[in-house]
N, C-alpha and C positions, 0 to 999 in steps of 0.2 A: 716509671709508670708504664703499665703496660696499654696496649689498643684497647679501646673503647669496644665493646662487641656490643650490637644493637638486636632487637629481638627477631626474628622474621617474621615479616606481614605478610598479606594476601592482597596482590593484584587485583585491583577491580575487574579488568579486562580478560586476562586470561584464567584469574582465578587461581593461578601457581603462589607457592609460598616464594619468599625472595626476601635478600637481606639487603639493607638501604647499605646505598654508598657511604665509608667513611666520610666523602667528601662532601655528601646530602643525606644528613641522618633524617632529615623530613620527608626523601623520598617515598611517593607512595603509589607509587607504579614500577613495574618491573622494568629492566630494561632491557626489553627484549625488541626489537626495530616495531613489528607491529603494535605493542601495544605503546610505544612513545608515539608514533603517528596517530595511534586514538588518542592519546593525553594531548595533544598539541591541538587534533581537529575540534576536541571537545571546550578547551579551552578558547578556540576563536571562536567556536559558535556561542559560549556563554559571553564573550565580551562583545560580542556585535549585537548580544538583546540586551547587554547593560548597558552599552557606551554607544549612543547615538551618531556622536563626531565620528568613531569609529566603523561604524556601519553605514555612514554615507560615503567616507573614502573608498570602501570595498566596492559601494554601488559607482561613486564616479570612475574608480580605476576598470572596471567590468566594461562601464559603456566607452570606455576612450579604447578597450582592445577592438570591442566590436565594431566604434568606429572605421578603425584602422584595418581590420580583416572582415568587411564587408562579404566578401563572397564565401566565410568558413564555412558556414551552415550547409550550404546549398553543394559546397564543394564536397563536404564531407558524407551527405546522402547519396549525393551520387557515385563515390570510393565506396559508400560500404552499402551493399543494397539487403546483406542481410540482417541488418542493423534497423536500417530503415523499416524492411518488414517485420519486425518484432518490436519496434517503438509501434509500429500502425495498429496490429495484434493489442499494445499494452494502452493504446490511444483509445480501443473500439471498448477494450472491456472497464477502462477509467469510468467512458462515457455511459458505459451500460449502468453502472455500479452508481454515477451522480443519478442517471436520471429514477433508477431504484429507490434512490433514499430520498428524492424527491416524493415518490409514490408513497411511501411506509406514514401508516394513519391517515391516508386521504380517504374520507369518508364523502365527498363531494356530490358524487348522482346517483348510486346505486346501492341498494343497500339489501346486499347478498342473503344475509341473515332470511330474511322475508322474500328471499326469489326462489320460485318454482324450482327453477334449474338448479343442477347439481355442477360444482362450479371448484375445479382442481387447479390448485397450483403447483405446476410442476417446472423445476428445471434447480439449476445451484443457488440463484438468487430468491427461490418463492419463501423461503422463510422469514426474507425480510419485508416479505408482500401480505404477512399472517391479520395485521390488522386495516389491511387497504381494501377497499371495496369501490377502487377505480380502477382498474390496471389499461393502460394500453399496453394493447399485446396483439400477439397472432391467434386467430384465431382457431383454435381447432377440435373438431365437433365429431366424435367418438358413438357410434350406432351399436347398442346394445343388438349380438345375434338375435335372429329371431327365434322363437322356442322352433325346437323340435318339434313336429305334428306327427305325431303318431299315427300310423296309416287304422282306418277306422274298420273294425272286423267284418270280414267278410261276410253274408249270411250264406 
């Protein structure tokens, strides 16, 4: 009899065609080093939101490291300061982004529609400010030139 030849699939991950192992004709990932490290990460993340017992041993074995390396955190901001600054950068615009979608549909005091003033939302987040008619913000207050005055004919 001769080898079993099986058909080639497509990689979910890289999306390459590839032929399963003789040895795992179920294989359904390639095996190319990166995408078996996404099959292995995806596979723990799916078993830590089915298996309970499982998801607590990850959380007890986490706190018995941190335990034990009490000073990593603090060691490690201060070895890498540009690291630090671009978590701080990614900390400010988190913070900006919650307090944003906090805002979106707050109709709470002001209700724009019905105000005199003419009232612009500008910046990368005002799209999701389109139905908020509370924003805290900075304020800033834009003076329409005054007309040209024509100088008035001489007689």
């Amino acid at each position: 009899m001769g080898e079993r030849i099986f058909p080639p699939r497509c990689c979910p991950f890289c999306q390459q065609a590839f032929e399963p192992s003789k040895h795992r004709p179920d294989q359904a990932v390639c095996s190319r080093p990166e995408c078996q490290a996404l099959r292995r990460t995806d596979y723990r993340r799916r078993k830590r939101l089915a298996d309970p017992e499982y998801a607590q041993v990850i959380r007890d074995s986490r706190r018995k490291w941190r335990e034990a390396h009490p000073d990593y955190q603090r060691n490690y901001w201060q070895t890498h300061p540009d690291a630090a600054a671009r978590n701080r950068q990614q900390q400010r615009q988190r913070d900006q982004k919650r307090r944003v979608g906090l805002l979106v549909k707050n109709t709470l005091v002001l209700d724009l529609k019905h105000s005199a003033a003419e009232v612009w939302l500008v910046g990368p987040l005002a799209g999701d400010l389109v139905k908020n008619t509370l924003v805290s913000s900075k304020l800033l207050i834009l003076q329409s030139p005054a007309p040209a005055v024509s100088p008035s004919p001489s007689s």
